[in-house]
Residue, then its C-alpha position, 0 to 999 in steps of 0.5 A: x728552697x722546697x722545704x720552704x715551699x712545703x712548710x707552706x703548704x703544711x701551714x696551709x692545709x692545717x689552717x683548711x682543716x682547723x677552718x673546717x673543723x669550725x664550721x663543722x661546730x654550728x647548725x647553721x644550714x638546711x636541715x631534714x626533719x623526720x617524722x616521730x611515727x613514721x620516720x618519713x621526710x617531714x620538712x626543710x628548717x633553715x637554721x641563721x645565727x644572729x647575735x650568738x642566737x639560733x633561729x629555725x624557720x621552716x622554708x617548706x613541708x614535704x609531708x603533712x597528715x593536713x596536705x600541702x601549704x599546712x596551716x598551724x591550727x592548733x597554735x596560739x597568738x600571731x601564729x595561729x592559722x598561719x602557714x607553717x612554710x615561712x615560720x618561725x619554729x626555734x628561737x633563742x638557743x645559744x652555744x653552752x659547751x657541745x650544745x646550744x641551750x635555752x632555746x624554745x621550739x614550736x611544734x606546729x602539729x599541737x600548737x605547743x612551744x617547748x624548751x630546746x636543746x640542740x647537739x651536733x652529731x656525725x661530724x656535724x651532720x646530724x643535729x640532736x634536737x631535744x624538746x621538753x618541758x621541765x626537765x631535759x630527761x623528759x621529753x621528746x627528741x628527733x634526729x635532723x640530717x643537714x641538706x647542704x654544705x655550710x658556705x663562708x657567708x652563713 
C-alpha cells in the first residue's frame, strides 16, 4: 500500500514542477528596470497578457533626471505631457519561440516608440528587453529583474 501512496506523491511533485516550469515561461509580473547610464533602479513595469498579447504599464518611478511624478514631454498624440506612472510603455509582443516579438515599447525620456523583442533569462528572473528600429542587431537593449512571484491568478 505505501507504494501506492508514494507513486502518488511522485505524481504530485512532478505535476508542481511542470506547473512551475510553465509559469517560469511568461514575463507577466512586476518588473526592475535600470538605467542605461547609471544603471540605477529606474522604475516598477507591471507586465498583463491578454488575448496572447503583452502589455507593460509603469505603476511607479523611482528615479527620473525630471524628479518625482515625471511627465512624458517629449512624446507625441495622447501621450504627450501625460504622467508617465499610469502608461502604457509596451504593447503587442506575442510569444515566437523563447521570445516574445512584434511587440513596440515607448521610451518616455525621448518620446520615441521602437520595435521590442523580450527574452526571459535566469530561470525566468531576468527579462532581456531588446529595442530597435529596422533591424534587431541595431538597438538598445536592458536587463529588467522580476519584483515578485507570479501567482495563479495573473
Amino acid at each position: 500500500m505505501s507504494w501506492i501512496i508514494r507513486g502518488l506523491l511522485l505524481v504530485i511533485c512532478g505535476l508542481a514542477l511542470l506547473m512551475t516550469a510553465a509559469e517560469s515561461d511568461s514575463p507577466v509580473g512586476k518588473w526592475k528596470t535600470f538605467d542605461d547610464k547609471t544603471g540605477r533602479a529606474k522604475s516598477i513595469v507591471q507586465i498583463t497578457e491578454e488575448n496572447g498579447a503583452l502589455t507593460g504599464k509603469v505603476l511607479e518611478v523611482l528615479e527620473s533626471p525630471a524628479g518625482p511624478h515625471p511627465l512624458c514631454r517629449p512624446c507625441e498624440g495622447e501621450r504627450k505631457d501625460q504622467p508617465i506612472e499610469g502608461m502604457t510603455i509596451l504593447w503587442g509582443a506575442k510569444k515566437n519561440g523563447p521570445s516574445w516579438e512584434d511587440g513596440e515599447i515607448l521610451d518616455p525620456e525621448n518620446g520615441k516608440i521602437y520595435h521590442a523583442i523580450l527574452t526571459l533569462l535566469t530561470g525566468g528572473q531576468k527579462l532581456q528587453v531588446r529595442g530597435y528600429i529596422g533591424i534587431p542587431a541595431i538597438g538598445r537593449r536592458q536587463i529588467w529583474q522580476r519584483q515578485e512571484e507570479r501567482s495563479s491568478n495573473q
